[in-house]
Every structure is written in structure tokens, then in C-alpha cells.
C-alpha positions, -999 to +999 in steps of 0.1 A: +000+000+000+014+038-007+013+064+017+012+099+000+029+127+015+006+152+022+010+189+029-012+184+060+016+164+078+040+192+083+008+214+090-002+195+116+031+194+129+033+234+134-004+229+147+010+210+176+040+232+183+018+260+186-009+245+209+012+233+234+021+266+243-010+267+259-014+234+275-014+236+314+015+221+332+006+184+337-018+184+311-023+154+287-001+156+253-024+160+224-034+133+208-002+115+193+007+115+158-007+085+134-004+074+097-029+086+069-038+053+062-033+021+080-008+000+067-015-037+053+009-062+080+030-088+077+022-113+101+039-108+136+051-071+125+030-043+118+050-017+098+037+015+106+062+042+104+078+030+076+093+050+051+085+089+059+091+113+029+117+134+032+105+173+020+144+176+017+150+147-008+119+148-027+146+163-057+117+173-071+114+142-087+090+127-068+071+144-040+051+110-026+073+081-025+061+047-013+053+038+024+046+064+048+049+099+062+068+106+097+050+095+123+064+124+144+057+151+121+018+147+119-005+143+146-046+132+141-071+157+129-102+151+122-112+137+086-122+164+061-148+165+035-141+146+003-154+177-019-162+214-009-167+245-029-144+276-025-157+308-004-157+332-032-169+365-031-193+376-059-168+401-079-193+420-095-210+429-059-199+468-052-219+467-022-194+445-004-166+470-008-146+443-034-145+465-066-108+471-076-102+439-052-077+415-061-087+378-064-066+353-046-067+314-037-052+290-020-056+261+005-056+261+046-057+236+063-068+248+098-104+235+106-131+265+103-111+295+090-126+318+071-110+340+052-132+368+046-140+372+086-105+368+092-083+396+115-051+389+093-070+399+061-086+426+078-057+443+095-032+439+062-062+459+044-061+492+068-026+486+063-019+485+027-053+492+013-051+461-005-081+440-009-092+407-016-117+381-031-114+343-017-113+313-030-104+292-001-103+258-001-099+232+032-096+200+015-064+189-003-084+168-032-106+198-038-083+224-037-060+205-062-085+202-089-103+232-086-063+248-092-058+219-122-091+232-136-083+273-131-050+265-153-062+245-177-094+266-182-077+297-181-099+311-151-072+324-129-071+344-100-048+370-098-025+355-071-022+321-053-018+320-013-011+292+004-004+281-031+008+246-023+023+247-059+046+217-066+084+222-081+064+206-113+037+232-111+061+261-108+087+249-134+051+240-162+032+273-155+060+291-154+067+278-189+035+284-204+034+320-190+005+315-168+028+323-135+046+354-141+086+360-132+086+375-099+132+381-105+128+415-121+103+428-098+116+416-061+142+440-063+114+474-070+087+457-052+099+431-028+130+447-010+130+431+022+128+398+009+150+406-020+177+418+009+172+387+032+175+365+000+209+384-008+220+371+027+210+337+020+219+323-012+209+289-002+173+303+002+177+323-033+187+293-046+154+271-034+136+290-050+150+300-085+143+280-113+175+265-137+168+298-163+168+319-132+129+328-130+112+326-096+076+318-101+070+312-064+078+329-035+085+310-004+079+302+034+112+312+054+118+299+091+156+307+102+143+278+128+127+249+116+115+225+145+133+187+139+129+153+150+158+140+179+163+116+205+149+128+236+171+110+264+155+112+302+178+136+319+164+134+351+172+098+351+208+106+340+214+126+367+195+100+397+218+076+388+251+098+384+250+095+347+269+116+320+247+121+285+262+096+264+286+105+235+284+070+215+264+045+209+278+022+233+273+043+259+240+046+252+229+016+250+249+014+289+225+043+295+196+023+287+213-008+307+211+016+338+174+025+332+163-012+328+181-022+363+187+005+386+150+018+392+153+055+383+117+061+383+123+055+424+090+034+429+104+003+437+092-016+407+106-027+376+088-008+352+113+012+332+111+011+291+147+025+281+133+031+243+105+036+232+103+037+192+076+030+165+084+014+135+116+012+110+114+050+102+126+059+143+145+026+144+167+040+113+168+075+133+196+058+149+216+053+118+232+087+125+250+070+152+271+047+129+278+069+102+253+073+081+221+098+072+202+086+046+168+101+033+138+085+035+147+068-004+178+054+020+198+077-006+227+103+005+253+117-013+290+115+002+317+145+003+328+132-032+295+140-050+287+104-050+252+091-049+249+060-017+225+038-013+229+036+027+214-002+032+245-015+009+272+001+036+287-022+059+279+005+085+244+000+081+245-040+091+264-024+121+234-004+132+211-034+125+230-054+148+233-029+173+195-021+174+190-063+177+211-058+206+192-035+222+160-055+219+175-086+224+181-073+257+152-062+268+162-023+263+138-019+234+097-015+237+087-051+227+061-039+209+085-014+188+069-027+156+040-042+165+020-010+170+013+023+156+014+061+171-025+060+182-018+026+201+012+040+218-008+076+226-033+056+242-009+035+264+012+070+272-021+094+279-025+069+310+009+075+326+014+093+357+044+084+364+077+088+345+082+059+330+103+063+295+137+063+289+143+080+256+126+084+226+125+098+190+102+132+190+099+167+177+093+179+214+090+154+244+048+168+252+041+155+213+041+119+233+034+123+271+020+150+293+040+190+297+044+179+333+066+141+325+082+168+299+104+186+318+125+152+326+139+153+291+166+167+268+178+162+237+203+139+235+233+151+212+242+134+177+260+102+187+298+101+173+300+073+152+336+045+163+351+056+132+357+086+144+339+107+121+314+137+129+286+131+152+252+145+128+215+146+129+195+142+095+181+178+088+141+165+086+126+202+076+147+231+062+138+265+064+129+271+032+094+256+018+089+267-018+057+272-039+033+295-013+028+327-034+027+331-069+012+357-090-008+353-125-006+363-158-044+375-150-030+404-127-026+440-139-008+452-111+018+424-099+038+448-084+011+458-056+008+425-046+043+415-043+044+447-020+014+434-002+032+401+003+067+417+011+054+428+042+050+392+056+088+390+050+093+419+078+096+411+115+064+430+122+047+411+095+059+381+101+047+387+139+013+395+126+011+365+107+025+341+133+011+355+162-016+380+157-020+417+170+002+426+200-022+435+230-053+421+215-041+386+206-005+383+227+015+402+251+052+416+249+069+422+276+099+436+254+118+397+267+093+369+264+057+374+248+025+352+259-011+348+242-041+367+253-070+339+264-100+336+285-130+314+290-148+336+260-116+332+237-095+305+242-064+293+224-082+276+194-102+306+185-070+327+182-059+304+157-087+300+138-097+336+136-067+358+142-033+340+129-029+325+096+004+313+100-006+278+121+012+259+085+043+260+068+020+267+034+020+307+043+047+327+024+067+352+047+092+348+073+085+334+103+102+356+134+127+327+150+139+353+174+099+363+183+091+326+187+120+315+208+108+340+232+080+326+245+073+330+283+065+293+286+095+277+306+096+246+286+092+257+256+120+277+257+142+253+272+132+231+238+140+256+214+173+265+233+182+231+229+171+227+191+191+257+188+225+241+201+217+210+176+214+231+147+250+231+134+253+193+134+225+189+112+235+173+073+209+171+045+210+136+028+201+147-008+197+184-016+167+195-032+166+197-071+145+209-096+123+182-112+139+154-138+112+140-169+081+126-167+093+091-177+123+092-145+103+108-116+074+078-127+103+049-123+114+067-092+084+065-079+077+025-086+114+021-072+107+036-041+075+017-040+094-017-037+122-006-025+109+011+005+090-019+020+115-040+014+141-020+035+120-013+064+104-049+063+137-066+065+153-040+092+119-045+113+127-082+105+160-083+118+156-059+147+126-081+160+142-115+157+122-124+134+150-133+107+184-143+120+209-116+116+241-133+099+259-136+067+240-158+049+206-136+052+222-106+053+235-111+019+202-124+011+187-092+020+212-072+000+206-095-031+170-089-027+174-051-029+195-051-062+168-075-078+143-047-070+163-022-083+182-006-058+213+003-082+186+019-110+175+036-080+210+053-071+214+057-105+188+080-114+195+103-081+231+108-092+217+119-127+193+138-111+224+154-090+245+156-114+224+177-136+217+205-109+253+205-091+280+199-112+270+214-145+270+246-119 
């Protein structure tokens, strides 16, 4: 079965880091993060979590590989409709104030907004007199034909927002002229975007086409949330415990929290790790060397395209991870259950009971209160000797969220209109709302405005639009790190000392043919299963890990097509990079 990535994983993601901020101490986590779809089993193993897509590796080539999304960067929300039509404002109406108004569409995600009521609309009207007719769309299937129809039809509006344009969107309308160049106007009509993209070429880069037209502009966060291990610090420290530099001494770690009752009740009830499925099994591959996408691709300091599973290092990690759960260090039921069985199991604990774990932020899995027992555990050093490194999950740069079309008279108004959301006090008004009505800034921390008669999820709904990463503009790090909320801080403080040891497998590339990016995607369809079945395999017991079935396993990838696979990402990389 495939699992699509959808824009509403990452969405849901932000979602959640946003609401906790208002979750009491000792609260219950939301509700835990679960797959799309559920997954068909193999008997014994039940492979949710398999294969996540990486936004980073995507190469533009294909955007939903096989298997499924991170189980850490989505959380449940409740099913939307199948169909529903846009809110669209009759154009020809001059009583509602719309003539000379701009027309604009775009998806959002966030359950009962309304853009027409809504206080971001409103307040970027008295300030830039710009105004706007909607068609807004909540559902991912509707919004996605009715924007296939709008370009094939002809019946454009002037701009998208929340455009959720694709690299092979961007790269075709650009082509046919139906998405205007935004290059020669950024400079006139964009400046402080054109100024912060002058500072960061990486982020120019992301976002130019190969003939050096931008035909989308893009969502910029100079701090993007990612996934770690979260080790439990407070148990470190009860049992006279430094944070472990390797992987041996983590696993030791672990030893220590299966024997030496941290928790202090007297009882044996300590799980050391707690993981779901290959995808946070292979988190740990960091530790022996490798980072691999979610296509098990990377590209090594030579230029050369790997495929990780064919690296000696990676039967290391396999064995290791066998190791741990051969020893009782690992949850038993590691891949025999999903994110909503585990949320249901942790939503009943009172008492601190996990070791460590693979998270965004510890309260996406167990209560604000158990949260504060937890750090991040820094990249383990692989023995080699080489650097210790975290897989970059999420960059900062997310392309295709405004775009402007050939339909518009007056581009150059509404890229000013949008350059505003690249300023810090746009960007604030985006993320957070109106200071004094919807947060308070002390001029050190900030904290939202709530009551009984407006709690967190109206402010959300109603009065910020940024709750997604689908909303051009920049998102104020500096603002957000600020927060008044203890823990919170402390998270982003520790995300923040991370950052420089972060790698990015494969870097994004502009999209290939039709006829590669279709084999691609059947590759990674085998492929994908087949890696995270065997690992889950191995891990579990299931299969005996030695020679004879580890070659087997290797054999069985090549027969699928794991070298075609490499093959086509080195072309792919090859044709961006080094033709540069």
C-alpha cells in the first residue's frame, strides 16, 4: 500500500507546536501523531512508520514516494470532506466593498477558518489598502482540482496563497506563461525579501528555477523545529550518569534504566526506548555513520550518490538495534504497534516511565508535566571517528506558497502586499496576531491573550494565519524563541545548540522527466517496503541476523532495483550540481 505525503503532515506538525504553548502544566499531550492510512501487516510485525518522505529529498522528482509519512511530524485531525466549494466572493458585488479587489486562492488547512471574517485579512487591508476576493479551499483533493481546472481553463485568479504549488507546477506554468517571473520585480517591489535573500543564497537558490525565474515565492523559518532523541535527563542525573557520546554508551545508558529503578517506585517498570516502526529505528543510523533520506539515498563528500542499506555501517546499526532489543532495552512492541496505540498506552501514565525516545518535542508523546525530565540527546559520534550528525528533517525554506498570474494588472502591488510578511512585524502579525489584543510583549518573552470567551483555538482560527508552513513570509525565530512558557524555551534553546550538526542527505533539485520521476516512484515503491520490512525483521528477531541472510537481503534489494534507483538520483544530482 502507498502512503502519500501530504501537505497536511507538516501542517499538523506546526499545529501542535503551537498549541502546546497553551497546555497547562501536567496536562495530557495532544493526541499522538498517526499514519494517513493504516498499513496492510506482515504477520507478527506491523509496519507502521515505515518509510517517511523526506521534504528535503523529494529532488523534485517525486514528492510522494512509497510507504509512509513521519510518524512524528503529523499528529490526528479530524477527517475532512471529500469535496467542498471555494468561499468566493461575488466580484461583480460593489456593495461589499470588493471592486478594484484582487482575487486570490489558495488552500488552509486549519479547521473552520474563514478568510473573509479573518483579522489577518482585515488588519493587512487598513494597512496597505489592499483588498481581496477568496477562493479558499480546506480539502487537499478539492483544492488540487479546482487549481488543475483554473490552469487549464484559463480562469485564474490574480494570485495564489497558500499556493501549495509543486516544483512541477512552478517549473510548467512558469513555462506556459500563466505564473509570471517574480526576479525583475523583487528587487522594485519586494526589498526586504529581496535583501534577506541576498543574505541567504541557499534560500535564493530554493527558489530559482535553472533559467533563473522565480515563479513562487516562499515560506522562510531561520528555525525549523526537527525530530531527535529525547534522552530522560532526570534519570541521568539520579543515577550519576553523564549524556552519552556513542552509541555504546548509550545503550549502557539504557542498561542503567532497565536495572537501577530510576523512576524510584520500587518496581521494575522502566522502558529504556521507546520507538515505533523502521522510520525511528533508522533515526539511529546517525550513530554509525550514516544519514540517509527516506529513499535510504545520500550523497557522500565526493559527489557520490549511496544507497545507505549497501554500507557495511548499516549492518552495524542493525545489529546494534538487535542488541538493544534482544536485551530487553527496546519496547517489545517497537513494531507491532502504531502512534494512536502507543498515545493511548502513554495518555495513561502518571508516572515517568520512558527512557528516551524519537520526538519533535517530548509533550508530542506524554503529558507538559513528564516533559520537563527530558533533553535532547546530542548526535552520537560514530567508532570511526567521524562527525557526530543529525539528519536535517525540515529546512527552512518551503517553496511554492505565493505566486502571481498572468491574469494580474498590477503584480507589483501584490508583491508589496506580500513583502510585508517577510518583515519582523509582519511576520509577527502572521505568526502570532496583533500585539495587545491577541499576545503580550513584555519587550523579553511574549504570551497569548485567552479567557474562557476566547480560548487558544479561537485565536488560531480567527486571528493568525500562520498555524502551516504553506503561508509565504518569514517566520520571526527570534519572536518565537521568546516565548514565556518555561519549557518551551528550554526546547527551542536546545534545538538551537543542535542546529550546526545537522547534514541534508540529498539536496533539493529541480524536477527530472516525466518518464524518471514515474520509475522513481515505482522504485521507491518496492524498495521502500522491502528496507523497512527486512530491518523490522531483523531488529525483532524475526529473521536471524548473519551472513548468509544478510546477503540475502542485499541480493533482494538489487533484484528490486536498488542500483537503477541510485542511479537515477546521481543523474538527477549531477544535472543540478555539477553542471553549476
Amino acid at each position: 500500500m502507498i502512503y502519500t505525503w501530504t501537505r497536511r503532515t507538516r501542517t499538523a506538525a506546526m499545529a501542535l507546536a503551537a498549541a502546546i504553548a497553551f497546555a497547562a502544566p501536567g496536562s495530557t499531550a495532544l493526541a499522538a501523531p498517526t499514519a494517513l492510512e493504516e498499513p496492510e501487516s506482515t504477520p507478527g510485525i506491523d509496519l507502521q512508520s515505515t518509510t517517511e518522505i523526506d521534504p528535503q529529498s523529494t529532488t523534485g522528482i517525486d514528492s510522494q514516494p512509497a510507504t509512509e509519512i513521519d510518524p512524528q511530524a503529523t499528529m490526528e485531525i479530524d477527517p475532512l470532506p471529500t469535496t467542498e466549494p471555494a468561499r468566493e466572493t461575488d466580484s461583480t458585488d460593489d456593495a461589499d466593498g470588493t471592486e478594484g479587489a484582487y482575487t486570490i486562492m489558495g488552500l488552509d488547512l486549519e479547521s473552520g477558518r474563514d478568510w473573509n471574517t479573518h483579522a489577518f485579512f482585515i488588519e493587512t487591508r487598513e494597512k496597505t489598502g489592499v483588498d481581496f476576493i477568496f477562493r479558499q479551499y480546506s480539502d487537499e483533493a478539492a483544492y488540487q482540482a479546482a487549481k488543475d481546472t483554473a490552469f487549464a481553463s484559463g480562469d485564474l485568479p490574480d494570485a495564489f496563497f497558500k499556493a501549495a504549488l509543486t516544483p512541477e507546477e512552478e517549473l510548467r506554468y512558469r513555462q506556459s506563461g500563466q505564473l509570471i517571473d517574480l526576479a525583475p520585480l523583487m528587487e522594485t517591489y519586494a526589498p526586504t525579501l529581496s535583501a534577506i535573500l541576498d543574505a541567504r543564497e541557499d534560500w535564493r537558490a530554493a527558489i530559482t528555477h535553472p533559467d533563473g525565474s522565480i515563479a513562487a515565492l516562499p515560506s522562510l523559518n531561520g528555525y525549523e523545529r526537527q525530530c531527535y532523541i529525547w534522552i530522560n535527563r532526570e534519570w541521568l542525573d539520579a543515577l550519576g550518569l553523564s549524556m552519552p557520546n556513542d552509541f555504546g554508551e548509550f545503550a549502557a545508558a539504557l542498561e542503567a534504566f532497565r536495572d537501577r529503578d530510576p523512576n524510584g517506585n520500587g518496581r521494575k517498570d522502566e522502558l529504556p526506548l521507546s520507538i515505533v516502526g523502521p522510520w525511528e529505528a533508522k533515526f539511529f543510523l546517525h550513530a554509525f555513520g550514516l544519514v540517509p533520506n527516506d529513499y535510504n539515498i545520500y550523497v557522500d563528500e565526493s559527489g557520490a550518490v549511496r544507497y545507505a542499506p549497501f554500507e557495511p555501517e548499516y549492518r552495524s546499526f542493525a545489529e546494534a538495534m538487535r542488541g538493544l532489543k534482544r536485551d530487553g532495552l527496546l519496547d517489545p512492541d517497537a513494531f507491532r504497534q502504531g502512534q494512536t496505540q502507543r498515545a493511548t498506552t502513554l495518555s495513561e501514565i502518571k508516572t515517568n516511565m520512558m527512557g528516551a525516545f524519537v520526538t519533535i518535542a517530548p509533550y508530542t508523546l506524554i503529558s507538559t508535566e513528564l516533559s520537563e525530565a527530558y533533553s535532547i540527546l546530542p548526535p552520537l559520534a560514530p567508532e570511526d571517528g567521524g562527525d557526530a550528525r543529525y539528519r536535517r528533517l525540515f529546512s527552512g525554506v518551503v517553496q511554492g506558497t505565493f505566486a502571481i498570474t498572468s491574469r494580474c494588472e498590477e503584480p507589483g502591488r501584490l508583491l508589496e502586499w506580500v513583502d510585508y510578511l517577510y518583515t519582523e512585524e509582519g511576520g509577527r502579525l502572521a505568526m502570532a496576531g496583533v500585539e495587545d489584543v491577541d499576545y503580550n510583549w513584555s519587550g523579553s518573552s511574549w504570551s497569548w491573550i485567552t479567557d474562557d470567551f476566547t480560548p487558544i483555538e479561537t485565536v488560531l482560527r480567527d486571528r493568525v494565519i500562520r498555524t502551516d508552513n504553506l503561508t509565504p513570509g518569514l517566520s520571526p525565530a527570534d519572536f518565537e524563541r521568546r516565548t514565556s512558557l518555561a519549557l518551551e524555551a528550554r526546547v527551542r534553546r536546545e534545538g538551537d545548540a543542535i542546529q550546526p550538526s545537522l547534514v541534508t542527505p540529498f539536496p533539493f533539485t529541480w524536477p527530472v522527466g516525466d518518464a524518471e520521476r514515474s520509475e522513481i516512484a515505482a522504485l521507491q515503491y518496492r524498495l521502500g517496503a522491502a528496507v523497512d520490512e527486512g530491518i523490522a525483521r531483523f531488529i525483532d528477531g524475526e529473521t536471524e541476523l548473519n551472513d548468509e541472510n544478510w546477503a540475502a537481503f542485499v541480493v533482494g534489494l538489487r533484484e528490486l532495483g536498488a542500483d537503477r534507483l541510485t542511479e537515477l538520483f546521481q543523474s538527477a544530482y549531477d544535472g543540478q550540481f555539477r553542471r553549476q
